[in-house]
C-alpha positions in Angstrom: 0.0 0.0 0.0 0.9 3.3 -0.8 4.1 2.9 -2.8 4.3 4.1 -6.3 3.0 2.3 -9.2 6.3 1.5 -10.1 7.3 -0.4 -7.9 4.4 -1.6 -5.8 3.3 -4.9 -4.4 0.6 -6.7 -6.0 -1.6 -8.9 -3.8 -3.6 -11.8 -5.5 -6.2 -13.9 -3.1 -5.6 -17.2 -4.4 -1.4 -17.2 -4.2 -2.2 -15.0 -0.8 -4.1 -18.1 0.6 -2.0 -20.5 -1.3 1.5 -19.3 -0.1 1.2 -17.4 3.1 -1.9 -18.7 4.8 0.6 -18.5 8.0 0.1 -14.7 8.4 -3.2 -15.1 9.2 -2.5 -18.1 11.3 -0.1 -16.5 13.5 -2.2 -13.9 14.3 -3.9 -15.3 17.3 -1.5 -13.4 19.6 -2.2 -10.1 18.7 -6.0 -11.0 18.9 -5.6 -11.9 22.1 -4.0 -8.5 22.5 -6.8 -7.0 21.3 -9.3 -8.7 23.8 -12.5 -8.0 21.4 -15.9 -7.8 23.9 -19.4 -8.7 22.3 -21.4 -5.8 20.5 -17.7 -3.7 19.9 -17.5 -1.8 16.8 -13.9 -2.8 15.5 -11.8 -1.4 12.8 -9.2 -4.1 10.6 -7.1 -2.1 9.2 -5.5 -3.5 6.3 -7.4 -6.4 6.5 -6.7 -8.9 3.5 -8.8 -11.7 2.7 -10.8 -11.1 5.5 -9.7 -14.7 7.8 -9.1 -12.5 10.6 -12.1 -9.9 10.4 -14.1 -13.2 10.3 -12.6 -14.2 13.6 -13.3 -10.9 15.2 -17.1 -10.6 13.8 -17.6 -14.9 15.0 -16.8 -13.0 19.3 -19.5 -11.0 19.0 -17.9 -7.8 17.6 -19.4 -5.3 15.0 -16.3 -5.4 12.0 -15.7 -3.2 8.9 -12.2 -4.1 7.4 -10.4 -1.8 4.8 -7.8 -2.7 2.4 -6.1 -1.1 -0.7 -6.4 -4.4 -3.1 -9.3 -5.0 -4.6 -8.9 -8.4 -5.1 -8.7 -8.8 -1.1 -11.3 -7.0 -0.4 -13.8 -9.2 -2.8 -12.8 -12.3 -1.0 -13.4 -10.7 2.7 -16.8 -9.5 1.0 -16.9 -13.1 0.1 -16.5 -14.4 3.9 -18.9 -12.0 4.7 -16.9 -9.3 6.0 -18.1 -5.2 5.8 -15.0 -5.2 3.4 -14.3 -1.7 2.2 -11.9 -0.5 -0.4 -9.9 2.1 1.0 -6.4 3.3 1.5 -4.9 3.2 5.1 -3.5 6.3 4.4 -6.6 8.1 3.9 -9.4 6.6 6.6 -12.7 8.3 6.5 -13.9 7.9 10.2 -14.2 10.0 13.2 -14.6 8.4 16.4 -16.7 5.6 15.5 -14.6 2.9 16.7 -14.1 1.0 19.8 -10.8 -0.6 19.1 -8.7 -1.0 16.1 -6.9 -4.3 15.0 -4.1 -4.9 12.6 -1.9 -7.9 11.4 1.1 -8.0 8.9 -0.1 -4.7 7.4 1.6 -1.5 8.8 4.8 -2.3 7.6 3.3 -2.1 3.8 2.8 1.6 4.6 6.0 3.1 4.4 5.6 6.1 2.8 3.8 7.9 5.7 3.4 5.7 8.5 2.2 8.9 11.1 -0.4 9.7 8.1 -2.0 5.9 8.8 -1.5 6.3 12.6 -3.6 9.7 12.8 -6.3 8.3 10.9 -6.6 5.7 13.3 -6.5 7.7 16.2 -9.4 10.0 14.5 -11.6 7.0 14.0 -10.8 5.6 17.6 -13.7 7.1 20.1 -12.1 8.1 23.2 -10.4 5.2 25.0 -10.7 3.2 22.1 -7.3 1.0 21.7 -5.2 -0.1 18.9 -4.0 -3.6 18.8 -1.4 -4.5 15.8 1.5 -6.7 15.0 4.1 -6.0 11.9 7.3 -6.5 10.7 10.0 -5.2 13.0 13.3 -4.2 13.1 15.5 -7.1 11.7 12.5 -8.7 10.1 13.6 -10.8 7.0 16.9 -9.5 7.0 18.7 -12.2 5.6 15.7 -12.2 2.5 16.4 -8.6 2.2 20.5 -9.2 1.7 19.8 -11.4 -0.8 17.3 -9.8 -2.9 19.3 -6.2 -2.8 22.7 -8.7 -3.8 21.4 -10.3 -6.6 19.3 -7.0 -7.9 23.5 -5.9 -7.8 24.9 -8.5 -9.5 22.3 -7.9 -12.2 23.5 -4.5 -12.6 20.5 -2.4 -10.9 22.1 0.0 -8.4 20.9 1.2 -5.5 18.5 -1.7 -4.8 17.7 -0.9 -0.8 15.7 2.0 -3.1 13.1 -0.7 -3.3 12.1 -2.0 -0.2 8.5 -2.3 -0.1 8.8 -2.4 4.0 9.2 -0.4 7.1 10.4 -2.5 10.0 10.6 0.1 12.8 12.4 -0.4 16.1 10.2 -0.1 19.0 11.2 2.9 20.1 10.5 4.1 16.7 7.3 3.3 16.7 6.6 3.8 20.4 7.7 7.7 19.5 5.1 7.9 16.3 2.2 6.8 18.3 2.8 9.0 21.0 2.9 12.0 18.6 -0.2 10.8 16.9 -1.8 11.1 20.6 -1.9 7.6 21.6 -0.9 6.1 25.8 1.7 3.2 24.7 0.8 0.2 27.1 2.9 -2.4 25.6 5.2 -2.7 22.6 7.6 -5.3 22.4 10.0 -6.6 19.3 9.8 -10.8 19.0 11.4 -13.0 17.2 9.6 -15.2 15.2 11.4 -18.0 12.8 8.3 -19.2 10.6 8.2 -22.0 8.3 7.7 -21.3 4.9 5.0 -23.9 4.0 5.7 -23.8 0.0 9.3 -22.8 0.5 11.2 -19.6 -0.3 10.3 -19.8 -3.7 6.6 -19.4 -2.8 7.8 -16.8 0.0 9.4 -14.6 -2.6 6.6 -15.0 -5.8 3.9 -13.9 -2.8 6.0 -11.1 -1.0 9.2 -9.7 -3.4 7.3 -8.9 -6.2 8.5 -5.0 -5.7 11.7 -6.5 -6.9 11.3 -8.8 -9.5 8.9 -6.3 -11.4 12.2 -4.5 -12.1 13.6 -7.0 -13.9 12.2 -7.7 -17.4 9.9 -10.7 -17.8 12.1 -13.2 -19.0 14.6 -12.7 -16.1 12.3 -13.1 -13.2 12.3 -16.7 -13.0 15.7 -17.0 -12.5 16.2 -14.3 -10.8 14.0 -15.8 -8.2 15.9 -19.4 -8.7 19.3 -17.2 -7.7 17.7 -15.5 -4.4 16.6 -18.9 -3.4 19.8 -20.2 -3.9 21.5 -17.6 -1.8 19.6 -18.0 1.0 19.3 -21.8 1.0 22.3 -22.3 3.6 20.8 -20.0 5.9 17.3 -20.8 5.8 17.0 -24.2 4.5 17.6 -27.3 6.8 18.8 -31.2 5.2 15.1 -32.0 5.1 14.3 -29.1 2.6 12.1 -27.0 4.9 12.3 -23.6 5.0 12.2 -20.9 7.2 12.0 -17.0 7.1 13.7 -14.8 9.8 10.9 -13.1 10.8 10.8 -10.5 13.5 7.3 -8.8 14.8 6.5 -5.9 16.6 3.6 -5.9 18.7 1.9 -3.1 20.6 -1.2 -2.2 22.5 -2.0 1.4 22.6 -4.6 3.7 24.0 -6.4 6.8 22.8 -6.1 9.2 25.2 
């Protein structure tokens, strides 16, 4: 979300749900975080394919999730989720909300991260908490030295240029939600090595495709092949199971 057409990440339900159906899985923590109460009116914020927004409206709780991909926001519409189209960067609410919830999302929104945190304290009633997990600092670092190397070797400079990601520390982050106006009750960084159910292959064609759009069609395959390669000693075990070097931030705060 939010990055330029250029370079942007394209999300596609069925390789979503095909190659990183862990996101969503993982995601019980932060729910738990969130403590949703019956007949609460709770905002998903960057809320895919809805798996979680389903979880939240099956407690009791009154959901509307927003996303920028439309393709994600017909198959929450197809779970039966108040799915709306919009971009985190720009929410439309004020003070409607009793909490906020957010998974694997905030780190898509790079480009103005206090932007997305304003908006969500403006459509927070007072009180109203935020609950979120995202990348953190560290988070698929050894992924990220790969992809930048073999942009390199392929003759594309300057190839940190095209992170999609923001992987704050937690001080970071604990000083942007402050100066948005929020009471920081917990934030901590975690580490969190995750296997890759259809490998790093799968990893990369779902999440990297910021990078390989650079190169020209013929040269993605193998430029995917070559990352894979690269990280294969680090992230690959004798049985062929895979593993990305994930690191979350998680964080509870409170409108004040």
């Amino acid at each position: 979300m939010g990055l330029s057409s250029t370079h942007a990440q394209e999300w596609n339900s069925s390789r979503y749900a095909t190659n990183a159906r862990f996101v969503s899985d993982l995601g019980q923590p932060v729910l738990e975080l969130l403590n949703p109460q019956p007949r609460e009116r709770i905002l998903d914020i960057g809320c895919g394919d809805g798996v979680l927004s389903e979880r939240l409206a099956a407690a009791g709780t009154d959901v509307v999730g927003v996303d920028a991909s439309p393709d994600m926001i017909q198959s929450a519409k197809k779970r039966g989720v108040d799915a709306r189209l919009m971009d985190a960067y720009h929410l439309r609410f004020e003070a409607e909300f009793d909490a906020a919830f957010s998974n694997a999302a905030l780190h898509w929104m790079k480009d103005h991260p206090d932007a997305v945190l304003q908006g969500i304290f403006r459509a927070l009633k007072p009180g109203g908490r935020l609950a979120a997990e995202m990348g953190g600092h560290g988070c698929v670092a050894a992924i990220v030295v790969a992809l930048c190397a073999t942009l390199e070797r392929r003759g594309i400079p300057n190839a940190p240029s095209f992170l999609p990601w923001y992987f704050p520390t937690p001080d970071d982050y604990e000083d942007r939600l402050k100066r948005a106006g929020f009471e920081v009750k917990s934030i901590a960084l975690i580490p969190r090595p995750t296997p890759l159910p259809t490998g790093m292959r799968g990893w990369l064609e779902t999440f990297a495709i910021p990078f390989t759009k650079i190169l020209p069609l013929p040269d993605q395959g193998p430029f995917l092949d070559e990352v894979t390669e690269r990280l294969r000693p680090a992230l690959c075990d004798e049985q062929e199971r895979w593993t990305a070097d994930y690191m979350r931030l998680r964080f509870l705060a409170v409108k004040r």
